[in-house]
PyMOL Python script that loads the backbone (N, CA, C, O; Angstrom):
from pymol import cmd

cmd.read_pdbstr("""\
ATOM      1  N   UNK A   1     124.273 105.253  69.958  1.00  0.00           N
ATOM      2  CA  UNK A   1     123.935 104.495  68.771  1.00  0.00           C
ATOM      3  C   UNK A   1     123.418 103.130  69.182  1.00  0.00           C
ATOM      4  O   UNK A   1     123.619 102.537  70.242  1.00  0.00           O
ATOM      5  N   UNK A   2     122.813 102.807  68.278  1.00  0.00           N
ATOM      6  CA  UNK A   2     122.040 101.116  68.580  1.00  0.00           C
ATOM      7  C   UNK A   2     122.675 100.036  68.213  1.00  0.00           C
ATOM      8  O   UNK A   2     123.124 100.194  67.078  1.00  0.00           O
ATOM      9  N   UNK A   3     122.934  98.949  68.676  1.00  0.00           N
ATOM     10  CA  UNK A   3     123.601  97.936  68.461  1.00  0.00           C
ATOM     11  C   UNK A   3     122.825  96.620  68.939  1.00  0.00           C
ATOM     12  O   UNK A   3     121.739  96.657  69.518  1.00  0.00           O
ATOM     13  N   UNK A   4     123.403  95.656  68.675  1.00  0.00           N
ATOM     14  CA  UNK A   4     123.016  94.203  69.237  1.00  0.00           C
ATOM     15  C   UNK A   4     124.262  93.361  69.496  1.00  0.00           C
ATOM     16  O   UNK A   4     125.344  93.221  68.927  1.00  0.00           O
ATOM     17  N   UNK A   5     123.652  92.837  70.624  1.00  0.00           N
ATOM     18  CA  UNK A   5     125.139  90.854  70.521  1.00  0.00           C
ATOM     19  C   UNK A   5     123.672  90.425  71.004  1.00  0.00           C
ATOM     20  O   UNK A   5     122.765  90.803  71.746  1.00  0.00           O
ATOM     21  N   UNK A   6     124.073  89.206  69.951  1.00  0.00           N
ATOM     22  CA  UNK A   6     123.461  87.874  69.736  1.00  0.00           C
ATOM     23  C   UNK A   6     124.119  86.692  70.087  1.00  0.00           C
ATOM     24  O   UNK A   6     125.348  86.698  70.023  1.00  0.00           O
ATOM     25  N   UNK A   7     123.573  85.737  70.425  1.00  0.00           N
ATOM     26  CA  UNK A   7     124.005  84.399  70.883  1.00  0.00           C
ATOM     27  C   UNK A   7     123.341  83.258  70.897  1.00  0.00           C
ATOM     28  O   UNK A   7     122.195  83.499  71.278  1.00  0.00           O
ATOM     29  N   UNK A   8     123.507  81.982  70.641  1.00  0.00           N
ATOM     30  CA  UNK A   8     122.729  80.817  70.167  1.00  0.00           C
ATOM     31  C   UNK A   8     123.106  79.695  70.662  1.00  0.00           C
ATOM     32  O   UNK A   8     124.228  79.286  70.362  1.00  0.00           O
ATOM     33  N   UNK A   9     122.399  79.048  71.399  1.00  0.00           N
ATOM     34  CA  UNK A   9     122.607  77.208  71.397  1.00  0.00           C
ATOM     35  C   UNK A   9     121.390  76.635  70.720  1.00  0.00           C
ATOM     36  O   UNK A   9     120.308  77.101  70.362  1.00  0.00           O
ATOM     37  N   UNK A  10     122.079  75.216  70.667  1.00  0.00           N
ATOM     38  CA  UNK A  10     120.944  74.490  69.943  1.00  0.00           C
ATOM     39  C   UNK A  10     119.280  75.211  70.382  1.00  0.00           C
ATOM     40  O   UNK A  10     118.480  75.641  69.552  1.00  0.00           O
ATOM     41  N   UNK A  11     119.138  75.193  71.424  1.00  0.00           N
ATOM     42  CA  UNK A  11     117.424  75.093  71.956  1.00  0.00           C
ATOM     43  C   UNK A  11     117.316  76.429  72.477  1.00  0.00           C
ATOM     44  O   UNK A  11     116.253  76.731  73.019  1.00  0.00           O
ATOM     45  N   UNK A  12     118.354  77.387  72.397  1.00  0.00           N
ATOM     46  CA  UNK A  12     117.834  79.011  73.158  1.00  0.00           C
ATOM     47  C   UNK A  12     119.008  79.780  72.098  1.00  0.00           C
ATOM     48  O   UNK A  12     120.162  79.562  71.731  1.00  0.00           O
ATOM     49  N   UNK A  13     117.998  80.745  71.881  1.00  0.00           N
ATOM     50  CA  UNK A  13     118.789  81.845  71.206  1.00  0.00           C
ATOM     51  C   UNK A  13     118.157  83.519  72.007  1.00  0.00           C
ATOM     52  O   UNK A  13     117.147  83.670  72.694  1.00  0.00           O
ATOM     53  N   UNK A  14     119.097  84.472  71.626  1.00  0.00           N
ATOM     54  CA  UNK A  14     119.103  85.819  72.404  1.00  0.00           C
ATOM     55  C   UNK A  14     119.640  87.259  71.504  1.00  0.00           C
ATOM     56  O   UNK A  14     120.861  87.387  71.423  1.00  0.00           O
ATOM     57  N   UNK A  15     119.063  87.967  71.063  1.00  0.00           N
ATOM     58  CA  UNK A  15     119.177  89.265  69.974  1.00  0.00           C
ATOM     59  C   UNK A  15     118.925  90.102  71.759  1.00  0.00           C
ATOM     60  O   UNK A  15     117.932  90.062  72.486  1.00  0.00           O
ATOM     61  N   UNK A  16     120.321  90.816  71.982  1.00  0.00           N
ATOM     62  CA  UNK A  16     119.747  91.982  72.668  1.00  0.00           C
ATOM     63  C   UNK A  16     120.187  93.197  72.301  1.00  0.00           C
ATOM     64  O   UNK A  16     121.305  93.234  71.787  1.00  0.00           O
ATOM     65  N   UNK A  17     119.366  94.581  72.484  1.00  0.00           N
ATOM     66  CA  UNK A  17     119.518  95.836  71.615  1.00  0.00           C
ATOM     67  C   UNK A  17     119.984  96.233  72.977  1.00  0.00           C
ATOM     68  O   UNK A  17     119.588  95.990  74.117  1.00  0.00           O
ATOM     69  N   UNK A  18     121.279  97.152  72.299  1.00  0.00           N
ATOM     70  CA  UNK A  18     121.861  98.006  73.329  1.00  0.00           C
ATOM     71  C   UNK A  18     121.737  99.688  72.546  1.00  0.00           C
ATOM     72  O   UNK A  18     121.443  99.993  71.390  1.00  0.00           O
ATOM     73  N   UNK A  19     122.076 100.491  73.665  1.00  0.00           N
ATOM     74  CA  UNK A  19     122.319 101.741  73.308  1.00  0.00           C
ATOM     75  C   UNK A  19     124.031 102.316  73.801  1.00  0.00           C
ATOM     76  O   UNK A  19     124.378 102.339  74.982  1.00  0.00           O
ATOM     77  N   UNK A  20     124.652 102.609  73.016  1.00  0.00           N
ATOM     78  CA  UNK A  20     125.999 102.752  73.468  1.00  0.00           C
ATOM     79  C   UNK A  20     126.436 104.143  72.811  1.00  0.00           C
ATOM     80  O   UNK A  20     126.073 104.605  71.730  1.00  0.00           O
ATOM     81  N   UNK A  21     127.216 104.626  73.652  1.00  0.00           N
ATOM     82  CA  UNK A  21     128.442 105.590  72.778  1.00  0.00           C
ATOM     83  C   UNK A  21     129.361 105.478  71.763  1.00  0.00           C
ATOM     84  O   UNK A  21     130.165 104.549  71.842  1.00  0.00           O
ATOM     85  N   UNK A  22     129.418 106.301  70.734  1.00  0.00           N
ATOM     86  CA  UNK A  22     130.291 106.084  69.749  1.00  0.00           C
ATOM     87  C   UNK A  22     131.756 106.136  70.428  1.00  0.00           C
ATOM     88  O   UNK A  22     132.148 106.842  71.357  1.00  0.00           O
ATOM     89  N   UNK A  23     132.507 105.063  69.590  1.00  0.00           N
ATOM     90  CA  UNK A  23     133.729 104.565  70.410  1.00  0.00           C
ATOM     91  C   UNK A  23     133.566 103.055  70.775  1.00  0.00           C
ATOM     92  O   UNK A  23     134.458 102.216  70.646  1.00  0.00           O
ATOM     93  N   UNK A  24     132.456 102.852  71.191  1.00  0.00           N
ATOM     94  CA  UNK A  24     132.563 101.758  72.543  1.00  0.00           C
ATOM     95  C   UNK A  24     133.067 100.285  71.205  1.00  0.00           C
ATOM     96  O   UNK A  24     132.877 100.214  69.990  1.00  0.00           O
ATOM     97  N   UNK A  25     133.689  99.402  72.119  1.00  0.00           N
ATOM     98  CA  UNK A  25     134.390  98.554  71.182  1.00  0.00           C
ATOM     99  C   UNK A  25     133.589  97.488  71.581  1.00  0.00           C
ATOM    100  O   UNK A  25     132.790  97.560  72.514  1.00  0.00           O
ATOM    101  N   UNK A  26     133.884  95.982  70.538  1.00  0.00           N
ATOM    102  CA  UNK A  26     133.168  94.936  70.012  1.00  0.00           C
ATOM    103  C   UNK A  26     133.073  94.396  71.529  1.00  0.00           C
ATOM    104  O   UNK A  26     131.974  93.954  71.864  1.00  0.00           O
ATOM    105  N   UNK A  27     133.975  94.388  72.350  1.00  0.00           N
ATOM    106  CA  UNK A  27     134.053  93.777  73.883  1.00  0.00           C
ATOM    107  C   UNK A  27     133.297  94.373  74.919  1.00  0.00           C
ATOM    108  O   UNK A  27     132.979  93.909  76.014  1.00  0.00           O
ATOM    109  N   UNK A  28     132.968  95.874  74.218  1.00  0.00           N
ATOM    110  CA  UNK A  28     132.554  96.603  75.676  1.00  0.00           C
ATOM    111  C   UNK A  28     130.814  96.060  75.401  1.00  0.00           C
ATOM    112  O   UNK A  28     130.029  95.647  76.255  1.00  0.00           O
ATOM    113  N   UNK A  29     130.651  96.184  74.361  1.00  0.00           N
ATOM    114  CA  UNK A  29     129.319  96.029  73.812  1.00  0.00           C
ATOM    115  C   UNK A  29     128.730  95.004  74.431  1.00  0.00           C
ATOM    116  O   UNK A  29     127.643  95.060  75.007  1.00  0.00           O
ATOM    117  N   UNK A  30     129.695  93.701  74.286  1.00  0.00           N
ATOM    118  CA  UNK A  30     129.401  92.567  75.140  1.00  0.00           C
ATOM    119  C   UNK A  30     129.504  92.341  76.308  1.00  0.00           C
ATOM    120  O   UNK A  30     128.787  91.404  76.661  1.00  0.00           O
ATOM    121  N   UNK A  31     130.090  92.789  77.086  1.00  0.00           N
ATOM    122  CA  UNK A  31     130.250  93.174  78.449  1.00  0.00           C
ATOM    123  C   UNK A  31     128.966  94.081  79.087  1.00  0.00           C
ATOM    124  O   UNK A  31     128.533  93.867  80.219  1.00  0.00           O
ATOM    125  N   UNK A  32     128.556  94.876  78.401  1.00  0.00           N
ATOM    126  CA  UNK A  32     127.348  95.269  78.870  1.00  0.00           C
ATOM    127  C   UNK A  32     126.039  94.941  78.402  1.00  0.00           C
ATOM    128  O   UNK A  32     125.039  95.443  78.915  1.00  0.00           O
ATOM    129  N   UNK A  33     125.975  93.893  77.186  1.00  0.00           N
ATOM    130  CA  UNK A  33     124.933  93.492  77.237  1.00  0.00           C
ATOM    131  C   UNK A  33     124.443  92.382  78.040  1.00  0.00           C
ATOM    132  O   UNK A  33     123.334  92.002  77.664  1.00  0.00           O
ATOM    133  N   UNK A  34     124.955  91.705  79.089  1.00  0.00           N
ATOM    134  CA  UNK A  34     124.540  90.773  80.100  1.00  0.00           C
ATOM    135  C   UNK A  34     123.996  89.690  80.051  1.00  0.00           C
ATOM    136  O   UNK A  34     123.056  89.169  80.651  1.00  0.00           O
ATOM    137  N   UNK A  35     124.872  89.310  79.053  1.00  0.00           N
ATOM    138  CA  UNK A  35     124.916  87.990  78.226  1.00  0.00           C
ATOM    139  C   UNK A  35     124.851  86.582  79.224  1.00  0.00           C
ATOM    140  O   UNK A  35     124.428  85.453  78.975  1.00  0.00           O
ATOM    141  N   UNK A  36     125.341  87.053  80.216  1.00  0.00           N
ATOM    142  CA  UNK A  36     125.688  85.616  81.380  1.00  0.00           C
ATOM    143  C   UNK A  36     124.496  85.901  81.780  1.00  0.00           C
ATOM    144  O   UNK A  36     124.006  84.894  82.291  1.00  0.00           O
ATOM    145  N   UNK A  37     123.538  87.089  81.806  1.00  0.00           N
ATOM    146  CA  UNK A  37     122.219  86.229  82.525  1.00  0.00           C
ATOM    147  C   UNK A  37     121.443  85.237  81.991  1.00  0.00           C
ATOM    148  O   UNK A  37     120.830  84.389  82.639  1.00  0.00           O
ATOM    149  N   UNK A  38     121.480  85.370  80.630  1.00  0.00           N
ATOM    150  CA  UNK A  38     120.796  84.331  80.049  1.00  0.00           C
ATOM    151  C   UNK A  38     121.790  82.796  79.888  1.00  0.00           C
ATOM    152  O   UNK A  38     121.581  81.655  80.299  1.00  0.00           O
ATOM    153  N   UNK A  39     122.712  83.289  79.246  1.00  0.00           N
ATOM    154  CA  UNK A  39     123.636  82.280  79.368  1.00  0.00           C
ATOM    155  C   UNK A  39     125.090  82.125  80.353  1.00  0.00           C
ATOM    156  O   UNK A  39     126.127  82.494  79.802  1.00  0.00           O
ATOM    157  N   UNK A  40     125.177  81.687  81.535  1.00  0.00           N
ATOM    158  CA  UNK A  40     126.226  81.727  82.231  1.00  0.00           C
ATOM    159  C   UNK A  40     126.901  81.157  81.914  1.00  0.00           C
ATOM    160  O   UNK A  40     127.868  81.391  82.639  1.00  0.00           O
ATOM    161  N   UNK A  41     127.221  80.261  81.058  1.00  0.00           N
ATOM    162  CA  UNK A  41     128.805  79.517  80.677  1.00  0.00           C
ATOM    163  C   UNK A  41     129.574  80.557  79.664  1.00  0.00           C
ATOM    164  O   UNK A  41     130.749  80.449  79.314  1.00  0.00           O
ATOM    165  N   UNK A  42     128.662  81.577  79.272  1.00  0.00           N
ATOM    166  CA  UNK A  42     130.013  82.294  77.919  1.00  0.00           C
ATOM    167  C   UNK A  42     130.653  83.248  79.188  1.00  0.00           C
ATOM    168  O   UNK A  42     130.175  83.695  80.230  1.00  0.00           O
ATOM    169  N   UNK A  43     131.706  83.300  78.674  1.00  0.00           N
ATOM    170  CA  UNK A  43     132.965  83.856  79.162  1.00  0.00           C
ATOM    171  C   UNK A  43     133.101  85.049  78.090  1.00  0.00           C
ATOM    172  O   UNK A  43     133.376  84.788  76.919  1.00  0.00           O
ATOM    173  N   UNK A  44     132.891  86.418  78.550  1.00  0.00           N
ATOM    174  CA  UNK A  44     132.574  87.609  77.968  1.00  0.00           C
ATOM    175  C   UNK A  44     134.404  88.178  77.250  1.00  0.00           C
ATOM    176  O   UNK A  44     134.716  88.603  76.138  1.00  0.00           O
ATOM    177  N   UNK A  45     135.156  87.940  78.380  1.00  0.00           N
ATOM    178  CA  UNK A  45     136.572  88.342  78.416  1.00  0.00           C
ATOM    179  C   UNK A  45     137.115  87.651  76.388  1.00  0.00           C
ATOM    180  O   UNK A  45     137.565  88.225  75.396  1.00  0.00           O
ATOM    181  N   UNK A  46     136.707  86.179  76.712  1.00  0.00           N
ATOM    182  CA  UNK A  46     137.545  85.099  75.642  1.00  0.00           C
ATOM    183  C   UNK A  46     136.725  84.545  74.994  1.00  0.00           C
ATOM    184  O   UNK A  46     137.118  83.399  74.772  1.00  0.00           O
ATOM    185  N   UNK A  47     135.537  84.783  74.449  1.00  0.00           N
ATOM    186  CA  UNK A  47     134.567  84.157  73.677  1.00  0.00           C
ATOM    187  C   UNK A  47     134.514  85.022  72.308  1.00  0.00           C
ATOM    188  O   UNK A  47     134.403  86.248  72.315  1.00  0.00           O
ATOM    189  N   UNK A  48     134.629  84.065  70.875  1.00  0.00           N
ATOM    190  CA  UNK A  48     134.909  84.765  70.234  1.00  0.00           C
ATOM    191  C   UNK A  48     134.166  85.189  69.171  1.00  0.00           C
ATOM    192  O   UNK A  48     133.483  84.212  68.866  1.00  0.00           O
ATOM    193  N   UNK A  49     133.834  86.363  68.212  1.00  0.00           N
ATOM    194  CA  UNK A  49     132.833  87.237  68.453  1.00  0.00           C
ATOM    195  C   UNK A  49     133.007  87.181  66.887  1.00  0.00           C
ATOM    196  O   UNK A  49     133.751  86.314  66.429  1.00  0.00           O
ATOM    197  N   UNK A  50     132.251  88.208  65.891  1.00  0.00           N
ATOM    198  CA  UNK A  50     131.943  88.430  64.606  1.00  0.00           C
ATOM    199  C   UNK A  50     130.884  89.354  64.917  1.00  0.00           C
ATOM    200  O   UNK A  50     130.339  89.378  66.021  1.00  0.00           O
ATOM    201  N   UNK A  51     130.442  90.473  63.515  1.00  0.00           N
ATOM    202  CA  UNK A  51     130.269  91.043  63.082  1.00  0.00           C
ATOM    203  C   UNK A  51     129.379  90.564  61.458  1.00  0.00           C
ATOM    204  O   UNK A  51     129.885  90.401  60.348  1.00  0.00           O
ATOM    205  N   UNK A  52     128.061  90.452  61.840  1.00  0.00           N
ATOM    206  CA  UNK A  52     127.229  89.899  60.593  1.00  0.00           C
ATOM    207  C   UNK A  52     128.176  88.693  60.369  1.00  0.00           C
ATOM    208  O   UNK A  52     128.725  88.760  59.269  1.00  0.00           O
ATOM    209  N   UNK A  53     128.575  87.444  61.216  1.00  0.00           N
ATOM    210  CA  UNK A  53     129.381  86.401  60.268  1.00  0.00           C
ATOM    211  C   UNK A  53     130.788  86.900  60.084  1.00  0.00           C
ATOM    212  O   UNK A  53     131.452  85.943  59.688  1.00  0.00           O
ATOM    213  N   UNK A  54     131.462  87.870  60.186  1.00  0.00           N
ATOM    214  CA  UNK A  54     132.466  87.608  59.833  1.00  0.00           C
ATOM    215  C   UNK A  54     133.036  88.345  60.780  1.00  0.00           C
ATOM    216  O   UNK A  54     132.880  89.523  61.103  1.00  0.00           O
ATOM    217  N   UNK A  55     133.980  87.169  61.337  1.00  0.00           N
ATOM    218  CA  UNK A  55     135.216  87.280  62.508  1.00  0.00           C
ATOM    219  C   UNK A  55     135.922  88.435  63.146  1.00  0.00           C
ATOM    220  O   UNK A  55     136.684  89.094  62.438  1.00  0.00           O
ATOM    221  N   UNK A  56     135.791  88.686  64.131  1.00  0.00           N
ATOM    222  CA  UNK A  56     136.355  90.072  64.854  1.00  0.00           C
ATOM    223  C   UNK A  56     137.775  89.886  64.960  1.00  0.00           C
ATOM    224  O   UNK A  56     137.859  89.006  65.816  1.00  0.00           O
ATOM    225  N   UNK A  57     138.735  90.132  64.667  1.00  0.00           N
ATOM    226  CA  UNK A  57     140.147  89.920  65.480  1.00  0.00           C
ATOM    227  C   UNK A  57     140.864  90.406  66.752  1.00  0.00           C
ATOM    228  O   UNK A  57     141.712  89.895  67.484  1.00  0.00           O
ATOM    229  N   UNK A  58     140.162  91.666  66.747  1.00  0.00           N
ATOM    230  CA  UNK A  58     140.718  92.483  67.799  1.00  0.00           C
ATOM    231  C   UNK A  58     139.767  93.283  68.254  1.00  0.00           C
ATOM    232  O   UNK A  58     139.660  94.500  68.103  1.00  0.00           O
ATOM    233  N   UNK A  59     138.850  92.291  69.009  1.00  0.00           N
ATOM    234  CA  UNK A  59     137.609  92.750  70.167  1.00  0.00           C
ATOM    235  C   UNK A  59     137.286  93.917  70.518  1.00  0.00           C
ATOM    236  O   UNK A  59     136.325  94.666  70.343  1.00  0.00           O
ATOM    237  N   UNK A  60     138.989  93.960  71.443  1.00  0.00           N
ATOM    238  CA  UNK A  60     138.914  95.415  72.594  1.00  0.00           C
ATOM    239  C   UNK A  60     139.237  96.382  71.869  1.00  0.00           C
ATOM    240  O   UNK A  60     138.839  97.430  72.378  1.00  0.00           O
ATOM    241  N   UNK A  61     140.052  96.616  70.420  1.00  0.00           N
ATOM    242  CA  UNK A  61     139.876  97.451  69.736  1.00  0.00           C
ATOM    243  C   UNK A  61     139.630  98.166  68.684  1.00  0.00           C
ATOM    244  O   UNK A  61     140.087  99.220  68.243  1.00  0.00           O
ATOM    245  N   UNK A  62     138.231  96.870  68.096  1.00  0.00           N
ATOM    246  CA  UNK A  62     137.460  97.342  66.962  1.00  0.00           C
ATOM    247  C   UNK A  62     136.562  98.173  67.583  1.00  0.00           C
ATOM    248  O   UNK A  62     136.269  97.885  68.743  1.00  0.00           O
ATOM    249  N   UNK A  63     136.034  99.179  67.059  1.00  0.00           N
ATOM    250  CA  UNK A  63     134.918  99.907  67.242  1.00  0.00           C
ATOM    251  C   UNK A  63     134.106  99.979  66.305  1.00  0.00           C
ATOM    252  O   UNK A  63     134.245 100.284  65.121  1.00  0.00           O
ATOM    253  N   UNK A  64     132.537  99.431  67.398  1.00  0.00           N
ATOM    254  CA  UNK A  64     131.420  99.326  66.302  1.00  0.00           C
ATOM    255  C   UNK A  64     130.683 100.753  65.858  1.00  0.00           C
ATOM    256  O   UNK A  64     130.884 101.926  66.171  1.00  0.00           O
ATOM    257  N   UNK A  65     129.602  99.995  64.856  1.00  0.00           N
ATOM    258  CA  UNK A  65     129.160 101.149  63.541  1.00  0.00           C
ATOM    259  C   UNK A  65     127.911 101.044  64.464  1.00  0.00           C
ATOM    260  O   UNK A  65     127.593 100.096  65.181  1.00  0.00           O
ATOM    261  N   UNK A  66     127.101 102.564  64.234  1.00  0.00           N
ATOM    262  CA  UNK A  66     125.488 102.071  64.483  1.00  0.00           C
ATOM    263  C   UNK A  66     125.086 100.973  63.292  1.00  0.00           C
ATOM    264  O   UNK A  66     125.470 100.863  62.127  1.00  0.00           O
ATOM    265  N   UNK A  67     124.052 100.136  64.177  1.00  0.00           N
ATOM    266  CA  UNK A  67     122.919  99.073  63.724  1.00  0.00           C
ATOM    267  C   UNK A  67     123.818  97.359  63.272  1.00  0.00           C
ATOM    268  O   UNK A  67     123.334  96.420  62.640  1.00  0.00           O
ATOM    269  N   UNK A  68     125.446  97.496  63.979  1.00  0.00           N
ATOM    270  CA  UNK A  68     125.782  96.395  63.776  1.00  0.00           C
ATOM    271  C   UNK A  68     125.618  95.271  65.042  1.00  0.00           C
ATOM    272  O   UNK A  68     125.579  95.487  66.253  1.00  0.00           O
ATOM    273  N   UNK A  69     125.545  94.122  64.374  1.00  0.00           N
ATOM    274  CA  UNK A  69     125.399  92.869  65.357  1.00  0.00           C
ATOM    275  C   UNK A  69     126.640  92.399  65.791  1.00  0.00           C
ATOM    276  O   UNK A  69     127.712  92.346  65.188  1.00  0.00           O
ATOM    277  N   UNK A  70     126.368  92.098  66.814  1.00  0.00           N
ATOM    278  CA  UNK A  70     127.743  91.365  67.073  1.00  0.00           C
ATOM    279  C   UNK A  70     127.328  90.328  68.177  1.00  0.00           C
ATOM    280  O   UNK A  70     126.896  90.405  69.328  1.00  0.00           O
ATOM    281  N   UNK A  71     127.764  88.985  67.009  1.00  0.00           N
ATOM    282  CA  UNK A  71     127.747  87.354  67.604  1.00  0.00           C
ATOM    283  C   UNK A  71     128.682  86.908  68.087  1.00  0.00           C
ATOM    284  O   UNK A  71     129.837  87.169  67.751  1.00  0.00           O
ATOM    285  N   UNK A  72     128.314  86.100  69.026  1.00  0.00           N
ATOM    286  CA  UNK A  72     128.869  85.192  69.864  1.00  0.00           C
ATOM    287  C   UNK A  72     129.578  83.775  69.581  1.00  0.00           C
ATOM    288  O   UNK A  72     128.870  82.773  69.682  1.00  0.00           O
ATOM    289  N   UNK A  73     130.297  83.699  69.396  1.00  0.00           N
ATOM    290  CA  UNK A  73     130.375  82.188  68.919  1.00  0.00           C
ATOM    291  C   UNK A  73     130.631  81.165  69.453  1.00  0.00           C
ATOM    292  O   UNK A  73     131.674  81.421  70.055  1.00  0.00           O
ATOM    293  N   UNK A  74     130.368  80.109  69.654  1.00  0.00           N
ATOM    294  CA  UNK A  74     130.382  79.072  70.454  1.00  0.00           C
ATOM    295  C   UNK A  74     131.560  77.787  70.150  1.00  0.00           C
ATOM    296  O   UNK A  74     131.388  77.229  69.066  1.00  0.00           O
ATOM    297  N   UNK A  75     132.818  77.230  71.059  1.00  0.00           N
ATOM    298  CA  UNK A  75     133.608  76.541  70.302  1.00  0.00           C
ATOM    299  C   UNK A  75     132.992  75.180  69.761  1.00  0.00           C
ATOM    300  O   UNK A  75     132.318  74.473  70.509  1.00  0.00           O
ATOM    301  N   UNK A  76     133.243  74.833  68.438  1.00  0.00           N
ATOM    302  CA  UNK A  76     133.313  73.584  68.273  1.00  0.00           C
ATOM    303  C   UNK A  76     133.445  72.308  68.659  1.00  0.00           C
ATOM    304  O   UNK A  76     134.587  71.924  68.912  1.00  0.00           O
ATOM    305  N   UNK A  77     132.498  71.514  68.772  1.00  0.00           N
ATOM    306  CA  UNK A  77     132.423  70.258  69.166  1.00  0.00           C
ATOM    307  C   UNK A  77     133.342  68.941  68.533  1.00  0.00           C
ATOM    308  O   UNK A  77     134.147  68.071  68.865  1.00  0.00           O
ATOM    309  N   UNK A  78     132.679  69.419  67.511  1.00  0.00           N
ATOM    310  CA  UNK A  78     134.184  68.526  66.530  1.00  0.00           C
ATOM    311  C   UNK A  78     134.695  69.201  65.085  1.00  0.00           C
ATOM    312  O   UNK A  78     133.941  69.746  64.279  1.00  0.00           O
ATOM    313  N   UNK A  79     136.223  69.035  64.929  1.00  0.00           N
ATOM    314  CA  UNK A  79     136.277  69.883  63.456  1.00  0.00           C
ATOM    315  C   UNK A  79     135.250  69.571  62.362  1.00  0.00           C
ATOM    316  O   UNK A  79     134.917  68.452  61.970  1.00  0.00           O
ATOM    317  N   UNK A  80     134.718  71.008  61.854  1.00  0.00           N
ATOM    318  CA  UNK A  80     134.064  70.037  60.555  1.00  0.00           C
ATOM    319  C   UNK A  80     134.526  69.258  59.857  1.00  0.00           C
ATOM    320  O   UNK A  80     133.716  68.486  59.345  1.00  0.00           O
ATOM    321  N   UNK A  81     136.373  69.026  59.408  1.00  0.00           N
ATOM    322  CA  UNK A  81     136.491  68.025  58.588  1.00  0.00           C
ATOM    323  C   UNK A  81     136.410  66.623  58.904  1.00  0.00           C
ATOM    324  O   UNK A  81     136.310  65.706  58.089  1.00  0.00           O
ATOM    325  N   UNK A  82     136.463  66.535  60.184  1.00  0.00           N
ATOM    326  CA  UNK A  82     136.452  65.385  61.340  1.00  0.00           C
ATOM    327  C   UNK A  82     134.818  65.125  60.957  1.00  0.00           C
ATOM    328  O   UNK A  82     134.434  63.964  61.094  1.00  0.00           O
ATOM    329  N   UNK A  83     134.301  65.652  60.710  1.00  0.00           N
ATOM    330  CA  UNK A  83     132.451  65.593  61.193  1.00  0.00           C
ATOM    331  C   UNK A  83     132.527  65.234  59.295  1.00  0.00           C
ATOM    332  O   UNK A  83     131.907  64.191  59.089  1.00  0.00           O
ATOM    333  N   UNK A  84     132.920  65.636  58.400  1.00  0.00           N
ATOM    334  CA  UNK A  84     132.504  65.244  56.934  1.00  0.00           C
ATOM    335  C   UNK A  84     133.048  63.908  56.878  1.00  0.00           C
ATOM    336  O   UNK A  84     132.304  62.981  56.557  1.00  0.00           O
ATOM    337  N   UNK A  85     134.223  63.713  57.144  1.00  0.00           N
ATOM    338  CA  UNK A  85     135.061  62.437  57.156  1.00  0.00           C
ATOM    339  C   UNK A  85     134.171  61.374  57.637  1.00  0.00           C
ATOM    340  O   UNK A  85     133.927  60.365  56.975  1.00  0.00           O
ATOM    341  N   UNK A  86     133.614  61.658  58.992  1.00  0.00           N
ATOM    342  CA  UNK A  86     133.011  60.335  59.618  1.00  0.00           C
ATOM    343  C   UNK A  86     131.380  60.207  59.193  1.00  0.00           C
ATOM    344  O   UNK A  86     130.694  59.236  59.513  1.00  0.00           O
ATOM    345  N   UNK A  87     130.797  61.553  58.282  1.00  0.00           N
ATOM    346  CA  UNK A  87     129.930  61.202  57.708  1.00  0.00           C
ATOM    347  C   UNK A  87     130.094  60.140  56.439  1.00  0.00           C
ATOM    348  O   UNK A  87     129.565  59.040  56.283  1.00  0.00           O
ATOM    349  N   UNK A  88     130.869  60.750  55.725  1.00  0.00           N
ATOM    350  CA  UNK A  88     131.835  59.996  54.040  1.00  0.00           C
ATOM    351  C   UNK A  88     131.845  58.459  54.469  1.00  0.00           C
ATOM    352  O   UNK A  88     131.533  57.594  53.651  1.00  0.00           O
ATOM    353  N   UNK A  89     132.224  58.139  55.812  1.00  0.00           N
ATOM    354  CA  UNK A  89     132.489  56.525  56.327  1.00  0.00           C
ATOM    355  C   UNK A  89     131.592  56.107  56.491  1.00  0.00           C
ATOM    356  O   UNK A  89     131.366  55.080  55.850  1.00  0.00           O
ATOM    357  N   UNK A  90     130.645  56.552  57.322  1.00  0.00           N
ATOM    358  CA  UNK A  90     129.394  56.097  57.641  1.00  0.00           C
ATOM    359  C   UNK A  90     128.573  55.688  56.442  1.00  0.00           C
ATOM    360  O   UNK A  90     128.019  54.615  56.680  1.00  0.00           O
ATOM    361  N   UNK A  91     128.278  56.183  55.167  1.00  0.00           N
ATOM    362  CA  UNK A  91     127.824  56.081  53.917  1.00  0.00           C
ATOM    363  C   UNK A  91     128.419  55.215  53.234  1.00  0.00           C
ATOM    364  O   UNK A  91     127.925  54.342  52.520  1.00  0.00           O
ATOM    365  N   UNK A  92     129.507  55.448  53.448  1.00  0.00           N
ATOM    366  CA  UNK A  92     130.263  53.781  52.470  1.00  0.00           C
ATOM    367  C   UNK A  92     129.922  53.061  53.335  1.00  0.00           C
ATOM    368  O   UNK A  92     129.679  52.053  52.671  1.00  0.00           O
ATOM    369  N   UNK A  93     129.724  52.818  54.282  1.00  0.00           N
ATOM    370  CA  UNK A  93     129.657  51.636  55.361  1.00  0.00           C
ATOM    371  C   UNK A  93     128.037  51.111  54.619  1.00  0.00           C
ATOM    372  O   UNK A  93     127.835  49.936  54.312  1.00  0.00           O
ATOM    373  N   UNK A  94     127.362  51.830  54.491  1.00  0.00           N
ATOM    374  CA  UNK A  94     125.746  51.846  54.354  1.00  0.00           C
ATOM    375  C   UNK A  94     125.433  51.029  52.929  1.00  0.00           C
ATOM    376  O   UNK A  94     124.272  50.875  52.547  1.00  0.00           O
TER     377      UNK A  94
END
""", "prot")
cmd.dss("prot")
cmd.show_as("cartoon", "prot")
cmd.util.cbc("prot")
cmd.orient("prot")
């Protein structure tokens, strides 16, 4: 069956199509799509993943559908409420 993992930074993004066996889980998918060649800092094992946007819990033993995506997600730089807050200040300041 056909699948994808996707992955994004600011300035490079990556859609790659795999072909896999039914069974194969949200981790294996990523593990063989060879994600560190393009990007070597994600960590395939602990990087955490979704399904169209919404959150995987248990990687190694969800098993994907044909034609689903499965993203990469990248940790946060700062909480968003941290990031609205110091926008909200910045504007009263203004």
């Amino acid at each position: 069956m056909r699948v994808e993992v996707a992955y994004a930074e600011p300035l490079k993004q990556k859609i790659i199509a795999l072909e896999v066996e039914e069974g194969c889980s949200v981790r294996d998918a990523v593990r063989r799509s060879n994600i560190t060649t393009f990007f070597p800092n994600v960590d395939v094992e602990t990087v955490k993943v979704g399904i169209f946007g919404k959150a995987v819990r248990n990687p190694d033993d969800q098993e994907l559908k044909e034609g689903e995506r499965v993203e990469l997600y990248r940790e946060l730089i700062v909480d968003p409420k941290q990031a609205r807050a110091n926008r909200a200040a910045k504007t009263a300041k203004d």
